[in-house]
N, C-alpha and C positions, 0 to 999 in steps of 0.2 A: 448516386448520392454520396455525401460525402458525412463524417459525423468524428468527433474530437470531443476530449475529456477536458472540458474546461476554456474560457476565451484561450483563442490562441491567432496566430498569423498563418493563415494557408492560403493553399495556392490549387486552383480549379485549373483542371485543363484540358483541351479535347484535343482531338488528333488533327493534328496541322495537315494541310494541304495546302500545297504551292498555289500563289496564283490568288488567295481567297484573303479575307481578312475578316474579322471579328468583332461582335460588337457584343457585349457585356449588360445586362438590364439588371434591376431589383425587380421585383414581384411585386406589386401593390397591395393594398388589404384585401383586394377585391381577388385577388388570382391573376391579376393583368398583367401588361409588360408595363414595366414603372420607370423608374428614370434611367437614364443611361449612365454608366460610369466612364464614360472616355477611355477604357478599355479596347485596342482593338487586337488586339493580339490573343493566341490559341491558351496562354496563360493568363490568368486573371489573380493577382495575388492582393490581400488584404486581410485587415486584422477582425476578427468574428467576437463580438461576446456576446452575442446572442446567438440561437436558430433562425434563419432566416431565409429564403429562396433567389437564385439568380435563372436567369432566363439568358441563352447565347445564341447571336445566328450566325450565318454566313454570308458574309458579302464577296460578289466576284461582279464585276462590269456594271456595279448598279443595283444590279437585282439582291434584292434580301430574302434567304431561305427562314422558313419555320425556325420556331427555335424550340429548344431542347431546353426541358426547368433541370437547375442540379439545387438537391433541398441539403442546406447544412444544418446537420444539427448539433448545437452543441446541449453535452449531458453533464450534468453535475459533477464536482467529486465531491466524495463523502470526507468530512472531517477525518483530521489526524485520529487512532485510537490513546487512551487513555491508560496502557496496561499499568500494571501494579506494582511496585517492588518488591522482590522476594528475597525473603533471609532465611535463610535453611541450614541448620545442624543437621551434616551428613551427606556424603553421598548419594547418585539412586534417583529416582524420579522427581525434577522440578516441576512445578504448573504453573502456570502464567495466568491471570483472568482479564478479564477487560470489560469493563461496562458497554452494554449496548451503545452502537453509535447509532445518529440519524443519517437513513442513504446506506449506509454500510451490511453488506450481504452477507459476506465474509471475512478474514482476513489474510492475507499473505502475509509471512513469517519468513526472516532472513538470517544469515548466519552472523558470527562475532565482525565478518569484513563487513559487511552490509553489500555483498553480493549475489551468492547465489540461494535462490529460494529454497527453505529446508522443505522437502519433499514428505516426509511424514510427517508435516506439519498439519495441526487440525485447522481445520478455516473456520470453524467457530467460533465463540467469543473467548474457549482457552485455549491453551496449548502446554501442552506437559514430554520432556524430552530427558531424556538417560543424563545423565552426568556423572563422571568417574574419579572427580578430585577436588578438593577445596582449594577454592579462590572466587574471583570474581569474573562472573558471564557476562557479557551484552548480547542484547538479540536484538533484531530489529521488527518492525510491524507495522505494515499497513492498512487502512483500510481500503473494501473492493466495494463497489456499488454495482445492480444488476445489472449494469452497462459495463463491465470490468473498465471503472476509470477508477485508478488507485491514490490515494490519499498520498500526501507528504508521510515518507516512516519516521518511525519514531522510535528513540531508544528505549530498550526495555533491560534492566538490569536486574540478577540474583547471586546473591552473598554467599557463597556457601564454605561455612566453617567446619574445621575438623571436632570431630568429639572427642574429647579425652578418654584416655582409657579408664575403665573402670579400677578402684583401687583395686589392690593388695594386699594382704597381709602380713605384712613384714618378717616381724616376728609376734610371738606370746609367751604368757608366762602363768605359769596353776599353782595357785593356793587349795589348798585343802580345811582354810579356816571358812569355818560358817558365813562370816561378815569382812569379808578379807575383799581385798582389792589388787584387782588384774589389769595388767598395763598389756596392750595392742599396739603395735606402731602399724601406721598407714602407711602405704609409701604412693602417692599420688602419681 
């Protein structure tokens, strides 16, 4: 059996043997051998967007062998996810969230290339990951359906700003009058 994430173009194939040649059916409603596709070769290639069954025998001198059903199935993909943009004063732990997708089991989580999959990443609908300097993140994220067929990824970006430092005290100055008034400089 054969099974692909979404329409695609495959190719069925069984073990060639010299001497024989091939013949190709659909499956009817009924479970039958249904039409032929003019197929006679050990490969059978065409484009699927549905689940569907083919049936294939073996012809040598005439005679036609049993055939053998191969069932394709094609499974869903779950939509792109939706995560969030995050803007963050400070350093330290970012968290990502993402709305429930439909179809979507998990997610898979990728680095700033959009190559290799971050491995402590959570497959749930967040993900929260160290950061050691302000500027701007890209991550990337897919959605997985319980068929692991992954969604188109999608950028997920976070801002993160540095804090200023807290002031200072510059300088000061003391009166000793009752109602007197004292000057502070800040220095920001």
């Amino acid at each position: 059996d054969v099974t692909n994430c979404g329409p695609g173009r495959l190719s069925l194939q069984v073990k060639e043997v010299d001497g024989v040649s091939y013949r190709w059916y659909f499956v009817d409603a009924d479970g039958n051998r249904g039409e032929f596709t003019d197929e006679t070769e050990a490969t059978y290639t065409d484009t699927f967007e549905e689940s569907t069954s083919l049936m294939v025998t073996a012809t040598e001198n005439g005679c036609e062998s049993d055939e053998t059903i191969i069932n394709v199935t094609i499974f869903d993909i779950p939509s792109q996810p939706d995560p969030q943009y995050v803007v963050q004063c400070g350093t330290g732990l970012v968290t990502f969230d993402i709305p429930q997708i439909a179809n979507a089991e998990f997610y898979n989580w990728y680095d700033e290339n959009n190559q290799e999959k971050l491995e402590d990443a959570s497959e749930e609908e967040g993900f929260q990951i160290e950061v050691s300097e302000a500027r701007t993140y890209n991550f990337y994220v897919a959605s997985v359906s319980a068929n692991d067929c992954e969604s188109e990824r999608r950028i997920v970006t976070a801002e993160i700003f540095t804090i200023p430092a807290k002031p200072e005290l510059e300088s000061q100055s003391n009166t000793c009058e009752p109602e007197g008034m004292v000057n502070a400089t800040v220095q920001a």
